[in-house]
N, C-alpha and C positions, 0 to 999 in steps of 0.2 A: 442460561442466558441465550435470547435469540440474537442474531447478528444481522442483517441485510450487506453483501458484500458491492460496493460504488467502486467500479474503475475509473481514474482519472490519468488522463492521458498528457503529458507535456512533451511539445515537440519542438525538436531542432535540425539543424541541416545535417547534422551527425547522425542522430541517436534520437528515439524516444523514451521515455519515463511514463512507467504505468504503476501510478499511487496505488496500492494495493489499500484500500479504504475499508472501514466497516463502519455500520451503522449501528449503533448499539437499540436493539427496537426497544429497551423500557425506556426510549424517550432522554438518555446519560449524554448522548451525544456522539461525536465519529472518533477514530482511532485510524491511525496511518497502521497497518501493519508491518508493509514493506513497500518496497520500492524495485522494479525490474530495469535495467537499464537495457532497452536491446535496439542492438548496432545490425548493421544492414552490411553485408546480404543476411537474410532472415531464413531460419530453416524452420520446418513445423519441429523439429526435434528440440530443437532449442523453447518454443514455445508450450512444448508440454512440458519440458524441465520446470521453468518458472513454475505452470500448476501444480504442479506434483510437490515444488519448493513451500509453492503456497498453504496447501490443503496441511506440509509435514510440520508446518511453523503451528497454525491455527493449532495442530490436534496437540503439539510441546506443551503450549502456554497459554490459559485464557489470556487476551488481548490486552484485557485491563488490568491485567498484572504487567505485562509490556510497556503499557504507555495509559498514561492517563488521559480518560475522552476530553474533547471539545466542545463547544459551543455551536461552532461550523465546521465544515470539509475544508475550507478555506485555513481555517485557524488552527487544524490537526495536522494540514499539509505544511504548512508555516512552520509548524516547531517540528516535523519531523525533520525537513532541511536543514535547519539548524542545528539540530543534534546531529543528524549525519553530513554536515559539511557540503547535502549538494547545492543545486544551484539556489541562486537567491532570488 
């Protein structure tokens, strides 16, 4: 399976959110993989963890065994919130 990987970014006065998205290219639809929450002050150390978090999650478990794709980026980030309680 190829993937094309979509950051989506949600920001607050606190903290941003960076949907860790994929695109499934046979056309299946997007998948939330995860979600980064990072608070400020911001280190680059901290920013290669998230990757490193990212790339170790991807190589666990194909995606789609994770979560079932969407329709839209919209409607993958919608039920990932929900499942994990973040914002609405």
């Amino acid at each position: 399976m190829l993937y094309e990987r979509v950051d989506v970014y949600r920001r607050s006065q606190e903290k941003i959110i960076v949907y860790r998205c994929l695109r499934l290219l046979s056309g299946a639809g997007y998948i939330v993989q995860s979600a980064d929450w990072l608070n400020f002050p911001l280190s680059a150390a901290t920013l290669i963890d998230h990757e490193l978090r990212f790339c170790e999650l991807l190589m666990e478990e194909s995606p789609e065994v994770r979560s079932s794709p969407f329709p839209t980026i919209d409607e993958a980030i919608r039920a990932f919130d929900a499942e994990f309680g973040n914002v609405s």
